[in-house]
C-alpha positions as CSV (number, residue, x, y, z in Angstrom):
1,X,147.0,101.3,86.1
2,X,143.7,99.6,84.9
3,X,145.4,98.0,82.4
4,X,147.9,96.3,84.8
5,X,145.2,95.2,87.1
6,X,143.1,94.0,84.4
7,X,146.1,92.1,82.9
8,X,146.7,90.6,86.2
9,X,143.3,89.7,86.7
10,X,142.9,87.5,83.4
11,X,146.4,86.1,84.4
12,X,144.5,84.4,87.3
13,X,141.6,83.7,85.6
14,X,143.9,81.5,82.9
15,X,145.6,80.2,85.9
16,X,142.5,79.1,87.5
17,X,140.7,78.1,84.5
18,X,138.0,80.5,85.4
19,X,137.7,81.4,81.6
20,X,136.6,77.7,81.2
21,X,134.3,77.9,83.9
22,X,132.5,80.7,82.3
23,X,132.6,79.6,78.3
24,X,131.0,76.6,79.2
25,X,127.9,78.3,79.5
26,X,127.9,79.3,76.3
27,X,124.6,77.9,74.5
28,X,127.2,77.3,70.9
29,X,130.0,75.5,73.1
30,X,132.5,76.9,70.4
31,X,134.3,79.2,72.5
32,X,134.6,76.5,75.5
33,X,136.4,74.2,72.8
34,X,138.1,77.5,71.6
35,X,139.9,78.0,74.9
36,X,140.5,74.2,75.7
37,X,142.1,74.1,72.5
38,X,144.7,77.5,73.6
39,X,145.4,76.0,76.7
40,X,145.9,72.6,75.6
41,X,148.4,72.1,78.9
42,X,146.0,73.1,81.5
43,X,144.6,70.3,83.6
44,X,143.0,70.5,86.7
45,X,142.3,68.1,89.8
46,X,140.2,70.4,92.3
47,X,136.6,71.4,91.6
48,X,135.8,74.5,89.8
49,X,134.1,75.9,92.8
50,X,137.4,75.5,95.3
51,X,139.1,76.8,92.2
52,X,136.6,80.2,92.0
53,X,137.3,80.9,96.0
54,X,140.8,79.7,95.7
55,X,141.0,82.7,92.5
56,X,139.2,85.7,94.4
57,X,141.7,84.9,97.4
58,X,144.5,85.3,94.9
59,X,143.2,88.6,93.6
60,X,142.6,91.0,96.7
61,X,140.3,92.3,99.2
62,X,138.2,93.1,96.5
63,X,137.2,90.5,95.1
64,X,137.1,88.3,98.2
65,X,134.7,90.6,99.8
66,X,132.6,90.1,96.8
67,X,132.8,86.5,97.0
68,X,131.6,86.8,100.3
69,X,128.3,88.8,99.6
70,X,127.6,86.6,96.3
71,X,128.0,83.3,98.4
72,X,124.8,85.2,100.4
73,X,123.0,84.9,97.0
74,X,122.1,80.8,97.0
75,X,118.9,82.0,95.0
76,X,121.5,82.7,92.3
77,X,124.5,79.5,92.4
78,X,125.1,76.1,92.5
79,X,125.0,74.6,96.0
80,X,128.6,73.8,96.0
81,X,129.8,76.9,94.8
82,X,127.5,78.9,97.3
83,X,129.3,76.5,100.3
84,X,132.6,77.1,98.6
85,X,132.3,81.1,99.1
86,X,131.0,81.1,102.5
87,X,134.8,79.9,103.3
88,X,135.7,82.9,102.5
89,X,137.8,85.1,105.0
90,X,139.4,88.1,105.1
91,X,143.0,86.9,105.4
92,X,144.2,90.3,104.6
93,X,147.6,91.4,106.4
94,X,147.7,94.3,108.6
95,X,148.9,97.7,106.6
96,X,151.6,99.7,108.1
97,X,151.5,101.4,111.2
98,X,152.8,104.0,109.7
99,X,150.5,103.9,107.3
100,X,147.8,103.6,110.0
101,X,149.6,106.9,112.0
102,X,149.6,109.0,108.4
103,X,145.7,108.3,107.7
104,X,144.9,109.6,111.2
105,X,146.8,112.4,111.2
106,X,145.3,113.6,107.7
107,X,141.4,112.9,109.0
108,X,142.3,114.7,112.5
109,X,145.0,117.1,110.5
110,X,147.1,116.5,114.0
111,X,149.2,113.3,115.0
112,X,147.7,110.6,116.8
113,X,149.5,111.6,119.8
114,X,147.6,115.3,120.0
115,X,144.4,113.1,119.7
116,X,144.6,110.0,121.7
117,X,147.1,109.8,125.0
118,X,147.8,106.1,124.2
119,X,147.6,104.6,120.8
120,X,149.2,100.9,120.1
121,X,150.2,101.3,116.7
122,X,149.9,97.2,116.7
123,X,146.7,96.5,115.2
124,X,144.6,94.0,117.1
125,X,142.1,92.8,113.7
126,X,142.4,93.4,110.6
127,X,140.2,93.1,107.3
128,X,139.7,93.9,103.7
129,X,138.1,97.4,104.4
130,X,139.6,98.5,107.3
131,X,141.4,97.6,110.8
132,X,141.2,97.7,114.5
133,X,143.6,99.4,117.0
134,X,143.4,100.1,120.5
135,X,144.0,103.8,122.3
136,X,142.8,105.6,125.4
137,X,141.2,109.2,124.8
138,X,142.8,112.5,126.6
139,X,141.9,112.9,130.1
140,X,139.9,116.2,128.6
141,X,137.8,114.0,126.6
142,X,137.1,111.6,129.7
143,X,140.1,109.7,129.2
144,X,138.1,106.2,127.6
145,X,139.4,102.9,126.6
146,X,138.5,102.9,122.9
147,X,138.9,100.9,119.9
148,X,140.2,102.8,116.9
149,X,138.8,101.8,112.8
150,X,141.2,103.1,110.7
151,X,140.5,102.8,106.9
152,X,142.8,101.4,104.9
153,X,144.5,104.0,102.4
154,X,143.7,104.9,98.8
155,X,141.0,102.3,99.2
156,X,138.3,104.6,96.9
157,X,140.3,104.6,94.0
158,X,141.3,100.4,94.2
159,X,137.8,99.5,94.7
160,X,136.7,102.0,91.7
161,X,139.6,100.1,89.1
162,X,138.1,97.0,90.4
163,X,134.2,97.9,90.4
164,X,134.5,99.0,86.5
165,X,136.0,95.9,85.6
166,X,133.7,93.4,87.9
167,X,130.9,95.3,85.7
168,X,133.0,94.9,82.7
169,X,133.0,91.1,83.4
170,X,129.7,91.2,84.2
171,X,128.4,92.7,80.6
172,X,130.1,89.7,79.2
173,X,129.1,87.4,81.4
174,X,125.6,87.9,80.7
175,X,125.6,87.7,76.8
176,X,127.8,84.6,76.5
177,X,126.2,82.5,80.0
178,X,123.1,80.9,78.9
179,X,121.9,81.7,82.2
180,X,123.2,85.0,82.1
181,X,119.8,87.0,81.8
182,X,117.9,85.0,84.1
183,X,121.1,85.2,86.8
184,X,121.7,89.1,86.5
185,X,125.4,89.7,86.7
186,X,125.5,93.3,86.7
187,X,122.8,94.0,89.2
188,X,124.6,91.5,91.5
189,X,127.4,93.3,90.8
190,X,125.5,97.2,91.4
191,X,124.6,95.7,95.2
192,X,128.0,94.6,95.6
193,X,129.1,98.4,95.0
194,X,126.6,99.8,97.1
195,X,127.5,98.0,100.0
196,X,130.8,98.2,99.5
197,X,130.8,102.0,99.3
198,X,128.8,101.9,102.4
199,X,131.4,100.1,104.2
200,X,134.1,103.2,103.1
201,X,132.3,105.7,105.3
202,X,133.2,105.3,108.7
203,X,130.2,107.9,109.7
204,X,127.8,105.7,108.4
205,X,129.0,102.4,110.5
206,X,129.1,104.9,113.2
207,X,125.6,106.0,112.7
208,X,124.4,102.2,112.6
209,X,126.4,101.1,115.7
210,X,124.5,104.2,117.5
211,X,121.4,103.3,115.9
212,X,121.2,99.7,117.6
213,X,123.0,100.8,120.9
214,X,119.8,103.1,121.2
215,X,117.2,99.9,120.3
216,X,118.6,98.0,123.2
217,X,119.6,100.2,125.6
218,X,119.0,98.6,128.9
219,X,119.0,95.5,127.8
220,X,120.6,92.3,129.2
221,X,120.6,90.8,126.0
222,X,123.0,92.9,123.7
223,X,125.4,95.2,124.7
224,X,126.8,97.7,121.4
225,X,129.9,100.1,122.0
226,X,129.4,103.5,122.8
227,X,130.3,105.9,119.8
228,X,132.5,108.9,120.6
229,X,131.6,111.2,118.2
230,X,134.1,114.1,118.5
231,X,136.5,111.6,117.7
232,X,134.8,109.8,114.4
233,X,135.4,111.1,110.8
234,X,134.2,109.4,107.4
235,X,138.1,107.7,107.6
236,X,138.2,107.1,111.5
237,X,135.6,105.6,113.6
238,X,136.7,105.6,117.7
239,X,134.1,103.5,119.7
240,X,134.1,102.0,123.0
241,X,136.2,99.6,123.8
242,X,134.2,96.3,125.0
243,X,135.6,93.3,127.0
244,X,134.6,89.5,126.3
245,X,135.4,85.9,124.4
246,X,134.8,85.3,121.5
247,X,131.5,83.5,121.3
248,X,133.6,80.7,119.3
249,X,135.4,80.0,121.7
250,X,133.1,77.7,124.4
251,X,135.1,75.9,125.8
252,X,136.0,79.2,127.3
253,X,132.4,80.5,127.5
254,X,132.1,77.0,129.3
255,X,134.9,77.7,132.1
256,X,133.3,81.3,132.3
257,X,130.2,79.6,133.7
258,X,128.3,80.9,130.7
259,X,124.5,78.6,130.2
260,X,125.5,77.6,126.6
261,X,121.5,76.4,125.9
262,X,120.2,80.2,127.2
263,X,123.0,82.0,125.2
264,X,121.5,80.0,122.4
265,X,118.1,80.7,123.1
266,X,119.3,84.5,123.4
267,X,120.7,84.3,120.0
268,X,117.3,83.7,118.6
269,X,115.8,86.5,120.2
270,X,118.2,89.1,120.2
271,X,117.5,88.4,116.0
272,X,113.6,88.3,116.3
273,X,113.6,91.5,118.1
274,X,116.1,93.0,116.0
275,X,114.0,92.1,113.1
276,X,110.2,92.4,114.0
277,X,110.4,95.1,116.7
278,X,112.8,97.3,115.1
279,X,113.3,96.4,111.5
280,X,116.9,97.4,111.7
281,X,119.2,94.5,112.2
282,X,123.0,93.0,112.0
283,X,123.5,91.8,108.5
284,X,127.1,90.5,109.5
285,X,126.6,88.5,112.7
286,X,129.3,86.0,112.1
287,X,130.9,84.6,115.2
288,X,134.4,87.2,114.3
289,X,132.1,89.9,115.4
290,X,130.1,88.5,118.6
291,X,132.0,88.0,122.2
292,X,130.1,87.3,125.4
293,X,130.5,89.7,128.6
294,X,131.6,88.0,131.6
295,X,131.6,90.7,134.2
296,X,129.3,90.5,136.5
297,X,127.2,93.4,135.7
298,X,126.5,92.1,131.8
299,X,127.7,88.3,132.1
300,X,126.3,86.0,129.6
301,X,124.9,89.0,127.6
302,X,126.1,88.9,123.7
303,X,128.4,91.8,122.8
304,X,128.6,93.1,119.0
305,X,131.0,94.7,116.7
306,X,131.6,95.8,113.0
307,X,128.3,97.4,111.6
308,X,129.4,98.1,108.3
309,X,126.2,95.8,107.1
310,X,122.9,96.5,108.5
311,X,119.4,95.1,107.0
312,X,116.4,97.6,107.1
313,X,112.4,96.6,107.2
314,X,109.2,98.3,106.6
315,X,106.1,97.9,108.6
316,X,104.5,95.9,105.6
317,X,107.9,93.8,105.4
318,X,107.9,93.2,109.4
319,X,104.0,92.0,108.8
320,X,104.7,89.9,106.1
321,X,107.5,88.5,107.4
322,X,105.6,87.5,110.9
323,X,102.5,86.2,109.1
324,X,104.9,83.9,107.3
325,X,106.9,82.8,110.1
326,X,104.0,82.1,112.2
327,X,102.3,80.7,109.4
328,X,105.1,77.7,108.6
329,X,104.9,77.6,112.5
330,X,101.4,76.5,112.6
331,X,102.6,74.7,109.1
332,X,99.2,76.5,107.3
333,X,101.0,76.4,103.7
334,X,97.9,78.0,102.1
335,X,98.3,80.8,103.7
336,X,102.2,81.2,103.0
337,X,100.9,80.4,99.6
338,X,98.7,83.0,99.5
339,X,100.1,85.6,101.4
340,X,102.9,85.3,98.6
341,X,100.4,85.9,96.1
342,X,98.9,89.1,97.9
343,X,101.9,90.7,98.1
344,X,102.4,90.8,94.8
345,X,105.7,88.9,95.2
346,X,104.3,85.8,93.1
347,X,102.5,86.6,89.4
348,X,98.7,87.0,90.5
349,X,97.7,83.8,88.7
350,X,100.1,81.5,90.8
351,X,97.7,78.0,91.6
352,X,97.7,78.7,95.0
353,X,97.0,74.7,96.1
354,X,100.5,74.2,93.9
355,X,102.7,76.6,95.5
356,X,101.0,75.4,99.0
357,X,102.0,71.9,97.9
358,X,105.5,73.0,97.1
359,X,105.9,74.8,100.1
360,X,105.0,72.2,102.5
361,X,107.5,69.2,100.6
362,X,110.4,71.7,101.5
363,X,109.3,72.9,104.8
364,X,107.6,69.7,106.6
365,X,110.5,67.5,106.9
366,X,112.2,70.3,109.3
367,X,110.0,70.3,111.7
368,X,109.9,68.7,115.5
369,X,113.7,68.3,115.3
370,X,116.7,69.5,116.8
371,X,118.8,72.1,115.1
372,X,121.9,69.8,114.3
373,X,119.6,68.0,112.4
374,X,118.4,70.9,110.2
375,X,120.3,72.9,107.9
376,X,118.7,76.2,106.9
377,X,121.3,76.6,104.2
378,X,119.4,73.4,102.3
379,X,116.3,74.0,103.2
380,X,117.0,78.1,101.8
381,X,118.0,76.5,98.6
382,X,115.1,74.6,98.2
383,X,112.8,77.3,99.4
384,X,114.4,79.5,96.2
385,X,114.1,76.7,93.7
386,X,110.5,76.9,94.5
387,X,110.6,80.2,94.1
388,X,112.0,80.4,90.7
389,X,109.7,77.3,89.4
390,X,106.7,79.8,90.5
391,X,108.8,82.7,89.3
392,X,108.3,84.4,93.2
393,X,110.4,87.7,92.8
394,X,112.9,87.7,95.5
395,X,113.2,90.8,97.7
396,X,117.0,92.7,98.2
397,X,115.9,93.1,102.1
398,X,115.3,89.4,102.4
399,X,118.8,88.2,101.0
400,X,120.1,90.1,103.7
401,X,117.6,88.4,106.3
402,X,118.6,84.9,104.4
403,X,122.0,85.9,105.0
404,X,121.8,86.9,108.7
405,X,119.8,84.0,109.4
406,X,122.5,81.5,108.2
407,X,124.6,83.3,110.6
408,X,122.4,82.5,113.4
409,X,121.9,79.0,112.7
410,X,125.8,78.9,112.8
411,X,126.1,80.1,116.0
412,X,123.1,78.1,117.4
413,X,124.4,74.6,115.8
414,X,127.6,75.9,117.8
415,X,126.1,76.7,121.4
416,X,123.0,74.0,121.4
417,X,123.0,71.6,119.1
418,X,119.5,70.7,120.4
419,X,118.1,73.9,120.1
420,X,114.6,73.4,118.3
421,X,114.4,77.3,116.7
422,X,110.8,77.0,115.9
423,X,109.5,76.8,119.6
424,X,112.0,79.2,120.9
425,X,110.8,81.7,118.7
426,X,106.9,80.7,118.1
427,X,105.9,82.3,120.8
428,X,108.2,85.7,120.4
429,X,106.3,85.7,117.1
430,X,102.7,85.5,118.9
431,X,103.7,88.0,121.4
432,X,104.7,90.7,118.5
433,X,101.4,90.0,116.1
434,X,99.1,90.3,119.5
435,X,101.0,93.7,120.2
436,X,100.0,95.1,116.7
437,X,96.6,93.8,117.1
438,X,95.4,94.3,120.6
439,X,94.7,97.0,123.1
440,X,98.5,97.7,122.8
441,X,99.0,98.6,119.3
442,X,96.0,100.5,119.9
443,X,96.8,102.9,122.4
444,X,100.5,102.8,121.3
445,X,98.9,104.5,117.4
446,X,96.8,107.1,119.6
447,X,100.1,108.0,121.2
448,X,102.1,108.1,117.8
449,X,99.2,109.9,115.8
450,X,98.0,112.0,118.8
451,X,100.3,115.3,118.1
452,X,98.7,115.7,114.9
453,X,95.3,115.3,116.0
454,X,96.2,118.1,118.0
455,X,96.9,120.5,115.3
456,X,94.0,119.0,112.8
457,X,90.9,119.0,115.4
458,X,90.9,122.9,115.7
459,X,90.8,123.1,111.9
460,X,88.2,119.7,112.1
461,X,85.3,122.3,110.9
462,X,86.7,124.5,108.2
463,X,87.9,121.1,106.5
464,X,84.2,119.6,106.8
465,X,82.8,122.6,105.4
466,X,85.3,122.7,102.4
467,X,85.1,119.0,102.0
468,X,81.3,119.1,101.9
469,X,81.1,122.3,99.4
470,X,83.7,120.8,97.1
471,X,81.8,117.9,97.1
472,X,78.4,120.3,96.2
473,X,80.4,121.4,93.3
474,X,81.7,118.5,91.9
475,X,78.0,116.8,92.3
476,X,76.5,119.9,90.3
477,X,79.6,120.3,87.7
478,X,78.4,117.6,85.6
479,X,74.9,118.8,85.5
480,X,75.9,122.1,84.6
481,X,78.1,120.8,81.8
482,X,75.1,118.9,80.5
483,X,73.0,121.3,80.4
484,X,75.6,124.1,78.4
485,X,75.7,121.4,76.2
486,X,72.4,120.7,75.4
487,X,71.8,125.0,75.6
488,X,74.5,125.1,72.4
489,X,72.9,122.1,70.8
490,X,69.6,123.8,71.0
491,X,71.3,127.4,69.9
492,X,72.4,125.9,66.7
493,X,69.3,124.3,65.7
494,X,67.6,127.2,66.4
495,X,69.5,129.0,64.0
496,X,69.1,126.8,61.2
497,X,65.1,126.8,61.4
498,X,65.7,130.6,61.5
499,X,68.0,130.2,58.3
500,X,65.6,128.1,56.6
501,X,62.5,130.1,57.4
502,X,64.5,133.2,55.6
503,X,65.2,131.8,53.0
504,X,61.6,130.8,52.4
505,X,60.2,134.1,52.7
506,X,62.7,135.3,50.5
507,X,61.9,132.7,47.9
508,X,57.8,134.1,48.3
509,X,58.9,137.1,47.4
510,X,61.2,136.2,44.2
């Protein structure tokens, strides 16, 4: 079966001229003429990056979802390849419905219609992983409108042929591309995998929509689908079904009487929240998975699906992160600069004044202007070339951020052109800083660290008193060791005066 696929797959590859793409990276430019020479017939009038998209299309689910995460990576490609995989969509067809009916019965080990009392065996979406059909629970299980994720068959063992040879590929891309070290195939190629074997377990997507239902619950902002758990196994996820347009789709937000400017402005901080007060965000917030409520009790709130891809923060990331941002707000480069440096996440003897100087080329011309007349994607790029000239390591949770803030500047550019993103979130930012700072924070870390003050201060005493004695002993232990020291030294001297003085009374007496 391997063999096939990998057949198939270099039959593309020739077709495309991928092979050509690749070898002429090679520092000896022997094997480019090599191949040029073998296929002496090939001759190509498209550009080798609408060639590489139009080649991953032609080779699966795959491979397309993996053209999607690498055009994420802009740190790592050309500009026009990077723009030439963010095209990328899954134009996968629907599988069977009977195919759809089999995969439920084996996860519930009962048909569909013991599970759900409707089920349209039509599917209403449908991608590369899994897709989407609509069903109403049992009356004894509250009889819900739900939405039903059914993953697509025998997918584990297609994406494992596939995985071994992207790796494959990946070995030899990085001993015959000159840039192949620097550019790290196969670890791209490792996150690729662990993604996508994230995205196979239905639990876990169910676990993340939960997970950010919970963050915003009662909010106006974001409404997330409720998970039905009795229903949801690692193959099935049944979630709330939710009601809205598209958010592509103004001209129908417009006749909804939906603000377009606010739902903008929402956008932004629906992500700032997500990102600084949480640190658990949407990594996949393309317009396919937001819609906009119109009912009157959520209207104009954003509605979300699909959380297969979720980004994750630490405290220290979040505070990095919102020095930075407000930082290039108040456009103080030295300390971008040198909060780079501090972190570790530029070599310790980085010239500060450069990096600050590089910094502020790429992010001064941005600023005091409209969002249609900004691209992030650009001004990403540039921000990464800097970072490789100052060899600034880049973090795996911050291509996801990069990634999900593309998305946003997407939808913005779409809703309010106008929209100037730094002032709309400035003072979001300065909000969230005072809050770990202030009186806030402070009472908020007495609440968090309070239970186990409860259980320490009874012991407060006994620890003080062990403290203080073990630090008795280990003031005394090298004084004792000193002086056993100095006692054996003096032993052993003793003993040879007392060696000597025999001997000369013995010689007296000889």
């Amino acid at each position: 079966m391997r063999l096939f696929r990998l057949a198939k797959i270099l039959s593309i590859a020739s077709r495309y001229g991928l092979d050509e793409m690749i070898l002429e990276h090679e520092p000896s430019g022997r094997l480019a003429a090599l191949s040029r020479a073998l296929h002496f017939w090939r001759r190509f009038d498209t550009p080798p990056a609408v060639r590489l998209r139009q080649a991953l299309e032609s080779l699966g689910p795959i491979f397309v979802k993996f053209g999607q995460v690498l055009s994420t990576r802009r740190d790592l490609l050309r500009t026009d390849i990077a723009d030439e995989l963010a095209k990328l969509q899954d134009r996968v067809p629907p599988f069977s419905s009977e195919l759809a009916l089999a995969q439920i019965a084996q996860a519930y080990g009962r048909p569909a219609n013991e599970v759900f009392a409707e089920f349209d065996a039509t599917p209403v979406a449908s991608a590369s992983i899994a897709q989407v059909h609509f069903a109403r629970l049992r009356p004894e299980d509250g009889g819900h409108a739900v939405a039903v994720k059914v993953l697509r068959p025998e997918m584990h063992g297609v994406i494992a042929n596939d995985l071994a040879l992207l790796e494959t590929l990946a070995g030899v891309l990085e001993k015959v591309w000159s840039d192949g070290k620097r550019l790290k195939p196969r670890e791209v190629v490792g996150e690729f995998a662990k993604y996508l074997y994230d995205e196979l377990d239905l639990m876990r997507e169910a676990a993340n929509c939960s997970q950010l239902r919970r963050n915003f619950s009662g909010s106006r902002l974001l409404q997330v689908p409720e998970v039905y758990w009795d229903q949801c196994t690692t193959t099935v996820m049944v979630m709330e079904r939710m009601h809205g347009i598209p958010i592509s789709q103004t001209g129908a937000l417009i006749a909804a009487g939906i603000d377009l400017p606010a739902l903008s402005r929402a956008g932004v901080e629906i992500f700032f929240t997500q990102v600084f007060r949480d640190g658990f965000f949407h990594a996949d917030m393309h317009p396919g998975n937001i819609f906009i409520a119109v009912d009157p009790a959520h209207h104009g709130s954003y509605i979300a699906l699909d959380f297969g891809i979720v980004g994750t923060l630490t405290d220290a990331d979040k505070n990095y992160l919102a020095q930075n941002f407000l930082a290039f707000f108040q456009r103080d480069y030295k300390r971008v600069a040198t909060a780079h440096i501090e972190a570790g996440w530029a070599p310790a003897d980085t010239r500060a004044d450069e990096f600050e100087a590089a910094i502020r080329a790429v992010c001064e011309p941005i600023f005091d202007r409209p969002l249609h007349e900004i691209s992030f994607g650009r001004v990403l790029l540039r921000l990464f070339q800097t970072s490789r000239r100052f060899n600034v390591e880049i973090q795996p949770q911050l291509v996801m951020l990069q990634k999900t803030l593309l998305n946003i500047e997407g939808l913005g550019r779409q809703l309010d052109p106008n929209l100037d993103l730094w002032k709309t979130a400035k003072p979001f930012l300065e909000r969230w800083m005072s809050e770990q700072v202030g009186r806030h924070a402070f009472h908020l870390g007495v609440l968090q660290e309070a239970p186990y003050w409860a259980r320490t201060l009874p012991q407060l005493p006994r620890l003080v008193h062990q403290a203080l004695a073990q630090q008795k002993t280990s003031d005394l232990a090298p004084l004792l060791s000193e002086l056993a020291r100095a006692q054996r030294q003096q032993g052993r001297l003793l003993g040879i005066i007392a060696v000597l003085l025999a001997a000369l009374v013995v010689s007296q007496y000889l």
